[in-house]
N, C-alpha and C positions, 0 to 999 in steps of 0.2 A: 347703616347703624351709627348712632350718634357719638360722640369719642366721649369719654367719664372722666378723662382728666387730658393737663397740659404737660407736656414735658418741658422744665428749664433746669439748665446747667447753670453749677455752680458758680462756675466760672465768667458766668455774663457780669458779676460785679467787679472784675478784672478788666473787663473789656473796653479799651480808652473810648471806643465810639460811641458805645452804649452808657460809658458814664457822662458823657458831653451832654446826652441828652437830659431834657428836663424832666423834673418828676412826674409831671402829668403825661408826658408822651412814653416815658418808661412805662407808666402804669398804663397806657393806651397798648402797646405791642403787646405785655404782657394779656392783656385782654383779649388781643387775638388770638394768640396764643393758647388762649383757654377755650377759643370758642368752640361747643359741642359740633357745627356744622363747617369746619374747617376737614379740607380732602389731605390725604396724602401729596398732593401736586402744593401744598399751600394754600387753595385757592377759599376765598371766602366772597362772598354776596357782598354788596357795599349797599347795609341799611343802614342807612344813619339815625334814621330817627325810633330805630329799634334799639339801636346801641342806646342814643340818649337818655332811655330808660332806665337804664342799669346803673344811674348814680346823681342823686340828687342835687337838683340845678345844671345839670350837665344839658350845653345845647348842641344843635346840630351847628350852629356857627361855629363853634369852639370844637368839634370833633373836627369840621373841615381845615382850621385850622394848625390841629396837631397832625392831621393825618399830612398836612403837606408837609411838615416837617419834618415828621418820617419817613416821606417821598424824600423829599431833596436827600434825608441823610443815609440813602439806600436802603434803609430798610424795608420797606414794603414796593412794589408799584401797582399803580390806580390808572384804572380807563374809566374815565366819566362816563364816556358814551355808552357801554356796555356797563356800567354799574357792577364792578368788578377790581378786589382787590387781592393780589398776591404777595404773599410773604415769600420775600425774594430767596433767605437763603434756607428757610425749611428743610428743603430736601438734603440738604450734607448735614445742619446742623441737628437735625432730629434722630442722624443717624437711617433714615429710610434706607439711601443708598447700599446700605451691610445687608441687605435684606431681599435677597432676588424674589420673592412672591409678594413683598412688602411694595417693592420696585412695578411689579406688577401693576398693583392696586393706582400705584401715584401715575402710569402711563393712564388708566381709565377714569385718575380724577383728571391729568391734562386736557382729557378729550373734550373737557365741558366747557372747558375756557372758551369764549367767543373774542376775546381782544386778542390781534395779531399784536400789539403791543407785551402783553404780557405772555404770551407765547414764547416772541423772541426773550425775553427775562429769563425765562423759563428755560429754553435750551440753553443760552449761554450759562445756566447755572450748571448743567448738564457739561460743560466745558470744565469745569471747574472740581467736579467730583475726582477724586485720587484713587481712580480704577488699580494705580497699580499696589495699594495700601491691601489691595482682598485678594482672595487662594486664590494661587493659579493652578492647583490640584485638583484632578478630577472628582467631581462629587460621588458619594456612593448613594447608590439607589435601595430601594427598600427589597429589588428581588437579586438585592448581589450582584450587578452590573455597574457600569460607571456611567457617570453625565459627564455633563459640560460642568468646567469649572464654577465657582461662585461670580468668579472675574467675568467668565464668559457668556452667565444670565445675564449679569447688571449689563452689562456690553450690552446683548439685546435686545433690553429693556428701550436703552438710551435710543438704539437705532430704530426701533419700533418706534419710537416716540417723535423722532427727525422725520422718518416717513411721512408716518400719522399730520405731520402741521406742514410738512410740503417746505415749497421756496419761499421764506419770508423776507420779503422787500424790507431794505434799509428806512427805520423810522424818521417821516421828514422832521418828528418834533424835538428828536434827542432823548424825548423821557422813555425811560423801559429798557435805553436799546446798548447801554455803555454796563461796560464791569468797573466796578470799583476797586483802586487796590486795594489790596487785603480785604477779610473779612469784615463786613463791618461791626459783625456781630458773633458771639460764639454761641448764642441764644438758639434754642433748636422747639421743636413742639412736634403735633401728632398728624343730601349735597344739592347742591346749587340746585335750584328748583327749573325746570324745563325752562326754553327759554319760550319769545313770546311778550306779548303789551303785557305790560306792569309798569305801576306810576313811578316816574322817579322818587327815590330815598333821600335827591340831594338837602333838600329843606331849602331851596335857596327862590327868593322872591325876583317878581318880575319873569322874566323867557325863559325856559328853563333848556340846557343845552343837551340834556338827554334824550337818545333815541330810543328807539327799539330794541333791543337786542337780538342777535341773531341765534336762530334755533341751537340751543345747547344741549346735547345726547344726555341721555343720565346712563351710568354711571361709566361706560368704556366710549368707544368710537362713536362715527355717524348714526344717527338716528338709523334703527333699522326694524325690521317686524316685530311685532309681539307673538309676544308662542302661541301655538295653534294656528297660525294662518293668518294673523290680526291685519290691519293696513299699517304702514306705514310713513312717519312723518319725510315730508323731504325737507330736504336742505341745500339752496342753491347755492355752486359754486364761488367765492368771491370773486369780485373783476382784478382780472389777472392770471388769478390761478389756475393750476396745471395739475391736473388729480393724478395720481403717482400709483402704480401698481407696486402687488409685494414685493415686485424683483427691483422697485425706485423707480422703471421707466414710466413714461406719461404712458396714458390708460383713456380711452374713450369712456364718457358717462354710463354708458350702457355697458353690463358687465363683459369683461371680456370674453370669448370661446373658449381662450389660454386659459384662463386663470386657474391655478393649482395650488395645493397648500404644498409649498418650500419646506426646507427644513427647517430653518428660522421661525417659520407661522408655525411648525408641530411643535417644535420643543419649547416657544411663550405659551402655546395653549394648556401642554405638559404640567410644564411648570407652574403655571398660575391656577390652573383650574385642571385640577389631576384626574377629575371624575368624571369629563365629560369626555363622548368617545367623539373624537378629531376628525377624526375622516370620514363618518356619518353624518356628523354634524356640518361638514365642509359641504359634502354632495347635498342638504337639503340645500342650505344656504347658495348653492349655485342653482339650482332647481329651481328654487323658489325666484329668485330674481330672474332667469331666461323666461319664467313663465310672464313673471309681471311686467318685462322691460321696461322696468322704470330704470331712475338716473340719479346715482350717489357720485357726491366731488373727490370721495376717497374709495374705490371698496376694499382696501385694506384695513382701512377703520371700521368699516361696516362689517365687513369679517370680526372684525376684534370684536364687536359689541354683540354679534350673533352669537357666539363661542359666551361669551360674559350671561346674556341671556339663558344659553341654556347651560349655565355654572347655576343662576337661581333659580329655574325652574326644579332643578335636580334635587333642591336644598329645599323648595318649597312644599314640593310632592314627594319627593324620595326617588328614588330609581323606580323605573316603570315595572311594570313584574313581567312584562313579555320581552326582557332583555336576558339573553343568558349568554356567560362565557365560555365558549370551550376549549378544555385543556390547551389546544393548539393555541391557545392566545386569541383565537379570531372570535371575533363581538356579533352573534345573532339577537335581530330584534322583531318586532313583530310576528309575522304565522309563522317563520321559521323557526322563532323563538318557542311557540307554543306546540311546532310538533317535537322541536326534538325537546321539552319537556315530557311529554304524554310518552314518547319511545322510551327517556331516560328511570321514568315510572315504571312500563311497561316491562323492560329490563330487569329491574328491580323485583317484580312483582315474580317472574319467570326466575330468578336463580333464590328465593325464599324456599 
């Protein structure tokens, strides 16, 4: 869903770094800031010659221009090659962080990012969040029991998210890969289309240095089935990498025998997406891959995005009707569902 507005602090006209910059480039950030198809992770598409549109005389030379000075002065970082721009300090300054289901949302816009470049940006901002600023008090639940702290979602949010992008190699270029001191910005605000050939956005004449980008999941983890049984897309491994199970340890392509929802995987799925039943949902999701023996570089991620899929399947259709709860807590679905309906009539019908 598209966002309706930008959030900015007051206080960014305070801010030495942000006042350094020139007026055009202030009004460049603020732009991104505003833009409808910006994720929770920061991340936005780098069209340039979309942008251009939006303000008369305005070229892509002159956006490419501002946008590096943005770059240089840590506000943003850009992967040409992946056509991809991240608003570096989004995530503390929008205040996401305070937000463990908000938190949620921004692990399933990271998954889209294709740049290991802005990846690592991305978690070193994750380095930077001030975990011990939120309750370390047990949450209350809506049936009178306790959770985990608010401290101890966002915590899992973060390590869901270090899993989810694995070991990233030290960048040989420099850009993306350094923390700046201090803030640069007190500036805060609020998806990416699949990935796949699409022409570069750079505008730039002569060879143009962009590739392909690599297959980007919409909206959580790896690419994974569409509901009902659909196929799905793959995405191979990068050279190097080491696909990580829930528990961190390396994981062979092909799911593993082991594989089990932790308690880490129940209480993000809990948390983020309350209405979908976790441990039905976990046994298709291993079912269906032993059947397929196909090959994901994460299935951690690919878990994330199964659970995500069937959070909008739930919202698109509604709860199925052959799912019923029984007192015990325990979740019947299917013909079980439909006979102990017909008995719970039946019942019904016998003490009128």
């Amino acid at each position: 869903m598209a966002r309706g507005h930008g959030r900015i602090l007051a206080s960014i006209w305070e801010d030495e770094d942000f006042i350094n910059l020139e007026e055009a480039e202030q009004r460049l950030y603020l732009f991104f800031i505003s833009q409808p198809n910006l994720n929770h992770a920061g991340l936005l598409d780098l069209t340039l010659r979309r942008w251009a549109r939006k303000a008369r005389g305005l070229t892509v030379a002159e956006l490419e221009k501002r946008i590096a000075t943005l770059e240089e002065a840590r506000f943003v970082v850009v992967d040409d090659d992946t056509e991809e721009l991240l608003i570096r300090s989004f995530v503390r300054n929008d205040g996401v962080w305070r937000m463990p289901r908000v938190m949620g949302a921004m692990v399933s816009g990271a998954m889209e990012i294709s740049s290991k470049r802005l990846q690592r940006a991305l978690l070193e901002e994750m380095d930077r969040i001030p975990l011990e600023e939120l309750s370390d008090a047990p949450a209350k639940l809506r049936n009178g029991t306790e959770g985990p702290s608010i401290r101890q979602q966002v915590a899992d949010h973060i390590e869901a998210l270090r899993r989810a992008f694995g070991n990233l190699t030290p960048d040989p270029s420099g850009r993306g890969s350094t923390t700046p001191s201090g803030t640069p910005s007190e500036t805060p605000s609020d998806t990416p289309a699949e990935g796949g050939p699409r022409p570069s956005t750079r505008g730039r004449a002569g060879a143009s240095h962009a590739r392909t980008p690599a297959p980007a999941p919409t909206p959580a983890p790896n690419p994974s089935p569409k509901r009902e049984g659909a196929g799905a897309v793959e995405q191979a491994p990068a050279a190097g990498a080491e696909a990580q199970r829930p528990d961190g340890r390396p994981s062979p392509h092909e799911i593993p025998d082991d594989f089990e929802l932790t308690e880490g995987m129940r209480r993000w799925a809990q948390q983020t997406f309350p209405r979908v039943d976790v441990d039905h949902e976990t046994q298709k999701f291993i079912w269906h891959w032993q059947s397929e023996g196909r090959r994901k570089p994460n299935w951690y991620a690919a878990w994330q995005k199964w659970i995500a899929d069937a959070n909008q399947y739930l919202i698109k259709h509604g709860a199925p009707g052959n799912v019923i709860q029984l007192p015990t807590g325990q979740t019947l679905t299917g013909t079980d569902a439909t006979v102990a309906g017909w008995l719970a009539l039946a019942s019904g019908e016998e003490n009128q």
